[in-house]
Backbone as CSV, one residue per row, in Angstrom:
resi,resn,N_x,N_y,N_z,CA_x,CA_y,CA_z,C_x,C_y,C_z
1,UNK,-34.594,-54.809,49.915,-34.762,-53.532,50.564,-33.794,-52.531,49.944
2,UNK,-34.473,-51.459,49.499,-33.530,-50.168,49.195,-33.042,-49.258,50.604
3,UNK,-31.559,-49.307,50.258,-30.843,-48.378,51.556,-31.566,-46.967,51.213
4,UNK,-31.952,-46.548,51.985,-32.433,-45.253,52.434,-32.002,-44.318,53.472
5,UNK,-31.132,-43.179,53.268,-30.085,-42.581,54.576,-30.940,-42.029,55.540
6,UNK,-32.202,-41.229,55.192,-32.705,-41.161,56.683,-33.283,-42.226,57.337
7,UNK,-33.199,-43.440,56.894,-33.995,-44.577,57.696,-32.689,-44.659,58.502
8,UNK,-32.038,-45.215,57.932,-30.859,-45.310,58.210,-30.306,-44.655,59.578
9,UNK,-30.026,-43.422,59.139,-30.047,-42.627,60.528,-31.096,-42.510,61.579
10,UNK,-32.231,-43.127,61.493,-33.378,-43.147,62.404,-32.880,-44.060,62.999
11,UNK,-32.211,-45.025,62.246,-32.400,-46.515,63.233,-30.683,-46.235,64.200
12,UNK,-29.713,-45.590,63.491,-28.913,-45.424,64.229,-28.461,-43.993,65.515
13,UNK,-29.895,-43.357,65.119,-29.796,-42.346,66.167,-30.264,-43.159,67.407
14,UNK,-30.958,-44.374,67.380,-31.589,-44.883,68.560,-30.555,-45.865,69.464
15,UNK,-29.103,-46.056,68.339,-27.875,-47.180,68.855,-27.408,-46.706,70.455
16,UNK,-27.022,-45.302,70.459,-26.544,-44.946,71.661,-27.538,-45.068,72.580
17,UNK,-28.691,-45.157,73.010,-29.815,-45.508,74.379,-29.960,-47.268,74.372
18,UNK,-30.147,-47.693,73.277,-30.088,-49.284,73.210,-28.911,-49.466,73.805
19,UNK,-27.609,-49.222,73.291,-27.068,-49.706,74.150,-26.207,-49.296,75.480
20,UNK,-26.841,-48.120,75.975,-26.481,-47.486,77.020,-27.432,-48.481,78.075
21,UNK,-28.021,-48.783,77.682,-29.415,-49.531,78.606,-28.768,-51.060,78.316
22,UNK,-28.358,-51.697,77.878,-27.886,-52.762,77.849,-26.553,-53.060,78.847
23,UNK,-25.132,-51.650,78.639,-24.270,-51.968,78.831,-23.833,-51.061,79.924
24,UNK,-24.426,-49.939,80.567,-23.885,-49.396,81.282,-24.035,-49.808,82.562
25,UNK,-22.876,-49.272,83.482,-22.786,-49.883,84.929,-22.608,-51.768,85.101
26,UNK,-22.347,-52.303,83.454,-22.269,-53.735,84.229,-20.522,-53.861,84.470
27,UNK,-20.084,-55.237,85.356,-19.322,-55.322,86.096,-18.119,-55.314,84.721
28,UNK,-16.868,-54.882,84.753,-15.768,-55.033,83.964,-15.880,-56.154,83.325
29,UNK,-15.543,-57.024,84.331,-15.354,-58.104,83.396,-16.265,-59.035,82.411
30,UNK,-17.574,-58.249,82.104,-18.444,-58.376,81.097,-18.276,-57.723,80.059
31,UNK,-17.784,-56.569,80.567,-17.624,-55.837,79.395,-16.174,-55.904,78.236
32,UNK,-15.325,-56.627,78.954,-13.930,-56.573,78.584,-14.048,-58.378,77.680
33,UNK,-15.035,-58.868,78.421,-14.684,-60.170,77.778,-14.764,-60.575,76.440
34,UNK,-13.935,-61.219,75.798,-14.639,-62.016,74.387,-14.676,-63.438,74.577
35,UNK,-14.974,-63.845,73.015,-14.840,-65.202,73.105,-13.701,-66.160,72.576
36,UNK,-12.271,-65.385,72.582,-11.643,-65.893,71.735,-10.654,-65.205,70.704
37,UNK,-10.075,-65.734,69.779,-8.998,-64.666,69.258,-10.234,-64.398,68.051
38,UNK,-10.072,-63.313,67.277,-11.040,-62.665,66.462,-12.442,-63.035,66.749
39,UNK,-12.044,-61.960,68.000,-13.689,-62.178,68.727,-13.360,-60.546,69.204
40,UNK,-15.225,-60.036,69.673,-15.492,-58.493,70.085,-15.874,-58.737,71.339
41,UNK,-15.402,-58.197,72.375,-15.619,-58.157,73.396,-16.903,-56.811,73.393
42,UNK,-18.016,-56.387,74.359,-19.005,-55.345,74.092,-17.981,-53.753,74.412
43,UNK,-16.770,-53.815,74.966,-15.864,-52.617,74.632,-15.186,-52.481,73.604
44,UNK,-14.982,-53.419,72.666,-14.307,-53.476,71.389,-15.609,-52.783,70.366
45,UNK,-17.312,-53.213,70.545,-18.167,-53.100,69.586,-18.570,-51.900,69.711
46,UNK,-18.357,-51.356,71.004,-18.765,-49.973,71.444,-17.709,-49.182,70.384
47,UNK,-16.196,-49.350,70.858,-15.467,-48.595,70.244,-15.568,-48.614,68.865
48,UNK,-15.520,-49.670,68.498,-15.595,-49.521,66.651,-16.870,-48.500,66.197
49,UNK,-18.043,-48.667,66.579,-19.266,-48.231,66.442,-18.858,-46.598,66.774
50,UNK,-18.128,-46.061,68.008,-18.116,-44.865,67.892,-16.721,-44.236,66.954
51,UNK,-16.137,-44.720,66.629,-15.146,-44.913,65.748,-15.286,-44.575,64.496
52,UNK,-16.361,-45.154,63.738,-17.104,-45.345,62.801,-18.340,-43.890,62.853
53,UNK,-19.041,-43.897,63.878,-19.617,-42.429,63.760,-18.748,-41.211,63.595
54,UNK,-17.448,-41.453,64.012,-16.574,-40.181,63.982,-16.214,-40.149,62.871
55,UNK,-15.377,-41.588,62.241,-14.660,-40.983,61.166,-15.163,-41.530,59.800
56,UNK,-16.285,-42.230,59.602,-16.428,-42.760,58.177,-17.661,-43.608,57.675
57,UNK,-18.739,-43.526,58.614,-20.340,-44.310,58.183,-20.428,-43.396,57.158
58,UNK,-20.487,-42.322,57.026,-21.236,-41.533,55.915,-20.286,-41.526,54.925
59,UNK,-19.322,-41.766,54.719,-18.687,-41.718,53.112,-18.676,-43.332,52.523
60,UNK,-18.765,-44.353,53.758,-18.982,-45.604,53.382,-20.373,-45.766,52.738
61,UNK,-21.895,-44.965,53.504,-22.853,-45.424,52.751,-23.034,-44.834,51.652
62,UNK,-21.875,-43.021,50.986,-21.826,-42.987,49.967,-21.374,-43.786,48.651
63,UNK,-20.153,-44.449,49.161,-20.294,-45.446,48.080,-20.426,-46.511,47.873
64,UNK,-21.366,-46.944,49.251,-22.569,-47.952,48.833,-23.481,-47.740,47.520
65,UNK,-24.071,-46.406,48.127,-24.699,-45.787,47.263,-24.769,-45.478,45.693
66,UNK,-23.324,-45.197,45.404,-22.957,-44.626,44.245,-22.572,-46.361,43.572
67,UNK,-21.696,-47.394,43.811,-21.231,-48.451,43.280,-22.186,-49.321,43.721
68,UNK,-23.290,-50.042,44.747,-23.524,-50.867,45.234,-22.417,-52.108,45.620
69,UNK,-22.829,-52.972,45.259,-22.110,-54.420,46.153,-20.518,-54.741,45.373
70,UNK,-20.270,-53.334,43.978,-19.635,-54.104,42.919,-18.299,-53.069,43.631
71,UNK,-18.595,-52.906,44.776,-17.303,-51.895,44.854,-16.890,-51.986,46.568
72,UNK,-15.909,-52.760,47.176,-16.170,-53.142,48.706,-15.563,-52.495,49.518
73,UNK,-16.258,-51.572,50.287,-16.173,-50.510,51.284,-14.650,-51.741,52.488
74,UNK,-13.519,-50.547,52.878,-12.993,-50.973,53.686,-12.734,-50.035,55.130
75,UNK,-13.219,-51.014,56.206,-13.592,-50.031,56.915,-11.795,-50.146,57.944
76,UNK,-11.520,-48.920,58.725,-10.520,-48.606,59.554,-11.252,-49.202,61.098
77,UNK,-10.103,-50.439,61.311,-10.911,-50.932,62.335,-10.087,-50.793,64.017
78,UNK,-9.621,-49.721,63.729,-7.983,-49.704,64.768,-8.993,-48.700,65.667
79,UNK,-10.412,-48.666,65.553,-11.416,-48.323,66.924,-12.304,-48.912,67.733
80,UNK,-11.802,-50.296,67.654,-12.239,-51.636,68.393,-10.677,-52.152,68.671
81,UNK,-9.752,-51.857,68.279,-8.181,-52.447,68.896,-8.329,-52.695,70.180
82,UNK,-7.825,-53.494,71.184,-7.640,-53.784,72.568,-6.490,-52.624,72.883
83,UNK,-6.609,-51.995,73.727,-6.189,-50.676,74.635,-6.323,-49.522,73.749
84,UNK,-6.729,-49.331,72.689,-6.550,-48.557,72.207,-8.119,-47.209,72.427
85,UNK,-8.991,-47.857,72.504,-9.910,-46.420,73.617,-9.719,-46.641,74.812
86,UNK,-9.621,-44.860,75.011,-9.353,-44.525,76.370,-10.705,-44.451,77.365
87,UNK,-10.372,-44.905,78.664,-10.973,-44.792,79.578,-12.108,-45.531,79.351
88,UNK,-12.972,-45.825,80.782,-14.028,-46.660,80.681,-15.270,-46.439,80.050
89,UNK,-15.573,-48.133,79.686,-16.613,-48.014,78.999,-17.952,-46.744,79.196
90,UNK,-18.546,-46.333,80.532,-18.811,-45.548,80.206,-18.689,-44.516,79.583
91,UNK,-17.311,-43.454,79.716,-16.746,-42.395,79.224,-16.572,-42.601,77.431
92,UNK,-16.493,-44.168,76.984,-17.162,-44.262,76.093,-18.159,-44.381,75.416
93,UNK,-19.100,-44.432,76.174,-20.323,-44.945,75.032,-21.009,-42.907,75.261
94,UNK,-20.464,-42.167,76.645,-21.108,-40.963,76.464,-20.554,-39.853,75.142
95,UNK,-18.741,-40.163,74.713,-18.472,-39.690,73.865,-18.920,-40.272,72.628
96,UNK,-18.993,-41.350,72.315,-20.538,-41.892,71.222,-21.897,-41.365,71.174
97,UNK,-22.478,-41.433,72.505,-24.156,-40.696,72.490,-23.763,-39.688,71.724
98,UNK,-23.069,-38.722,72.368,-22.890,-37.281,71.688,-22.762,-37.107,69.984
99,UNK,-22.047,-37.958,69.467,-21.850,-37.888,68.170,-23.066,-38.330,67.354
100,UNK,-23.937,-38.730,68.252,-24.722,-40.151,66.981,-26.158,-38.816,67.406
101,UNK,-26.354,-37.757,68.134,-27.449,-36.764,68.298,-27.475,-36.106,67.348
């Protein structure tokens, strides 16, 4: 498959309702849980994901783009850290919707 950026963005304009419909209103401690040490709890995947819409999907799939596989994108992952987004998961995933419109 060839990466293609508006597919691309089609499929990730649809991330914020998928998983607003998956994850909102369930009880804390679903949302906080993982499985373990280097494990994502669904507030860690939220955060990275909006993390990643803010500060760096689009210069990463540029040089996907430009180098392919011969050049390895490193992503800033200190937006899935444990305490490090604020406030609850909802108040996160609505400051995500917003970015990913």
């Amino acid at each position: 498959m060839t990466f293609n950026l508006d597919e691309a963005v089609a499929v990730l304009a649809r991330t914020p309702v998928v998983l607003d419909a998956l994850l909102r209103d369930l009880p804390r401690p679903w949302i906080i849980a993982d499985e373990g040490e280097a494990t994502w709890s669904p507030r860690d995947v939220v955060a990275h994901l909006v993390h990643g819409e803010e500060t760096d999907w689009i210069p990463r799939a540029r040089i996907i783009l430009e180098h392919g596989e011969a050049r390895p994108t490193i992503s800033d992952t200190c937006g899935r850290s444990r305490g490090s987004w604020p406030g609850a998961m909802p108040r996160a995933w609505d400051r995500g919707g917003r970015t990913c419109r």
